[in-house]
C-alpha positions in Angstrom: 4.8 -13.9 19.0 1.0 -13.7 19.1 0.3 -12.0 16.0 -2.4 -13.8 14.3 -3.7 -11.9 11.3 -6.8 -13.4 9.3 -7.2 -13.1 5.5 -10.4 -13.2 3.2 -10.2 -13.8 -0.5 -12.6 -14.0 -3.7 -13.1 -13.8 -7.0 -15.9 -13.3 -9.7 -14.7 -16.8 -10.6 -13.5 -16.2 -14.3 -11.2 -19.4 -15.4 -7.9 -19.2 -17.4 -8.9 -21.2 -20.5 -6.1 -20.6 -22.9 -2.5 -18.6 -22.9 -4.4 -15.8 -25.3 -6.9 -15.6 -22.3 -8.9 -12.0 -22.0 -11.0 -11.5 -19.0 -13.9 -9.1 -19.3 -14.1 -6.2 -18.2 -16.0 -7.6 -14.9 -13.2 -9.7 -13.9 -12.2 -9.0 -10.6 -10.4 -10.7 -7.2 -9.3 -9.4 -4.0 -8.0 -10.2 -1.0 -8.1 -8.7 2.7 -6.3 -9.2 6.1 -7.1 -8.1 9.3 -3.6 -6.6 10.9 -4.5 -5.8 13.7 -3.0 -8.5 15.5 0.6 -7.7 14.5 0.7 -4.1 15.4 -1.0 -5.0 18.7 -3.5 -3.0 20.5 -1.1 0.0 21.7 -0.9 1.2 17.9 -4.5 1.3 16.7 -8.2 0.0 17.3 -7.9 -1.8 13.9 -5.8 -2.5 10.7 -7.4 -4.1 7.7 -5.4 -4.3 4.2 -7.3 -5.0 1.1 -6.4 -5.3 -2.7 -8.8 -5.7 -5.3 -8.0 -6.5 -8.7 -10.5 -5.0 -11.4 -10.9 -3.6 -14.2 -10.4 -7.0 -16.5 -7.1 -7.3 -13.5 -5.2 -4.6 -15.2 -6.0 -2.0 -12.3 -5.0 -3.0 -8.3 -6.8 -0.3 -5.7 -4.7 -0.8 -2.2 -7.1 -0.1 0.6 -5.4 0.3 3.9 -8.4 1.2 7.0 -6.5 2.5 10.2 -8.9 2.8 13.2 -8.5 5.1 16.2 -4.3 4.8 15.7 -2.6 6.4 18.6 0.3 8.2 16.2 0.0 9.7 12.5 0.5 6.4 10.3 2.6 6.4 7.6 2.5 4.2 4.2 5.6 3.2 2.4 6.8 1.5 -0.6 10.5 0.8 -1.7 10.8 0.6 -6.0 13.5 1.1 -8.2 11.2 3.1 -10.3 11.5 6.6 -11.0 9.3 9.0 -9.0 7.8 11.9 -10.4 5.0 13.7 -8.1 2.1 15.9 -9.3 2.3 18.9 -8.1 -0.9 18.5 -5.6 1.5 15.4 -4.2 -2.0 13.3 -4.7 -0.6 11.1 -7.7 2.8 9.4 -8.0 3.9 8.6 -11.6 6.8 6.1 -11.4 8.8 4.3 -14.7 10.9 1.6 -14.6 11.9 -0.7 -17.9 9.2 1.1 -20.1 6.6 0.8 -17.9 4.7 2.9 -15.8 2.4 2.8 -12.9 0.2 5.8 -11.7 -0.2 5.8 -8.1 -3.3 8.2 -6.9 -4.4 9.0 -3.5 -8.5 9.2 -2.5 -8.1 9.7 1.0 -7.6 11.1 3.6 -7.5 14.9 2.1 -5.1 16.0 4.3 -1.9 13.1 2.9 0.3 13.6 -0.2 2.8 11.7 -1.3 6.4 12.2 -0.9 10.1 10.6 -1.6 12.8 9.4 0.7 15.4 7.9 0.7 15.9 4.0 1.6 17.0 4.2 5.3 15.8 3.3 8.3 15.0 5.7 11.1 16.5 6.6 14.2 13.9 4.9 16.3 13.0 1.6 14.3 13.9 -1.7 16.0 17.7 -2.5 15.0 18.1 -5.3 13.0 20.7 -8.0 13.8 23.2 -7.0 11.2 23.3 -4.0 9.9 21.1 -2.9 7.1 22.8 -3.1 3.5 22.9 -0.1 1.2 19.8 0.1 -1.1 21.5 1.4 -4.3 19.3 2.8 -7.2 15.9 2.1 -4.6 13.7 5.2 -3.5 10.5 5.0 -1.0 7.2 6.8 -1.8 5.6 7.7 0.8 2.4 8.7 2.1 2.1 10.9 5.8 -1.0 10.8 7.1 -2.0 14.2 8.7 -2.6 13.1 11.6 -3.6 10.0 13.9 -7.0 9.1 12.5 -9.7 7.6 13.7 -10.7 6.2 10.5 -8.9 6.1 6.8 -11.7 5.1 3.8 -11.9 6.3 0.4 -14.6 8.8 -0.5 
């Protein structure tokens, strides 16, 4: 396999001092990878993944940046939550064990989110045993409107 992807990490460099530990409100880490190598050069120019953690680390944005891809991506994310959608599709509310996570989109304009169900499809490589029912798991997804040349947020 050639797939060689690269990462880059930082942080504003606050240290845990103490169990009742609070960072301020300037706290912040991320991390990024460059994909590119693992989808190969047939699928886009360039895929980067970042995730920064702010907000004194109790937000996480997800940043993916698709360049030039040959087909409409799509993003996906398996939880056990449940999934309620807003009716613009552009923010994903899911609950699980009291606690909630709100999911918005920024870009592109064109994408919402939607819900699937857990199964592969027809044309994904088949894995060497079959694939196991995912009981009680749903996938929220996001279709991009089309093959991009470039996905940022605004």
């Amino acid at each position: 396999m050639s797939a060689l992807p690269t990462t880059k990490f930082g942080t504003t460099g606050d240290t845990q001092t103490s169990s009742s530990f609070r960072p301020s409100s300037q706290s912040a880490a991320y991390w990024k990878a460059d994909l590119s190598s693992v989808y190969g050069s047939g699928a886009a120019k360039s895929v980067q993944r970042g995730i920064r953690v702010l907000d004194a680390r109790r937000a996480v944005l997800l940043r993916d940046e698709i360049v030039s891809a040959k087909a409409a991506p799509q993003w996906r994310m398996h939880t056990n939550a449940t999934i309620a959608l807003s009716s613009n599709k552009r923010t994903a509310t899911l609950k699980l064990n009291g606690e909630t996570l709100i999911a918005t989109l920024r870009s592109p304009s064109g994408s919402a989110f939607t819900t699937l169900a857990p199964k592969p499809y027809s044309t994904d490589v088949k894995p060497p045993s079959p694939d196991l029912p995912n009981p009680g798991v749903t996938v929220l997804a996001v279709n991009s409107n089309s093959a991009c040349c470039a996905t940022r947020p605004s």
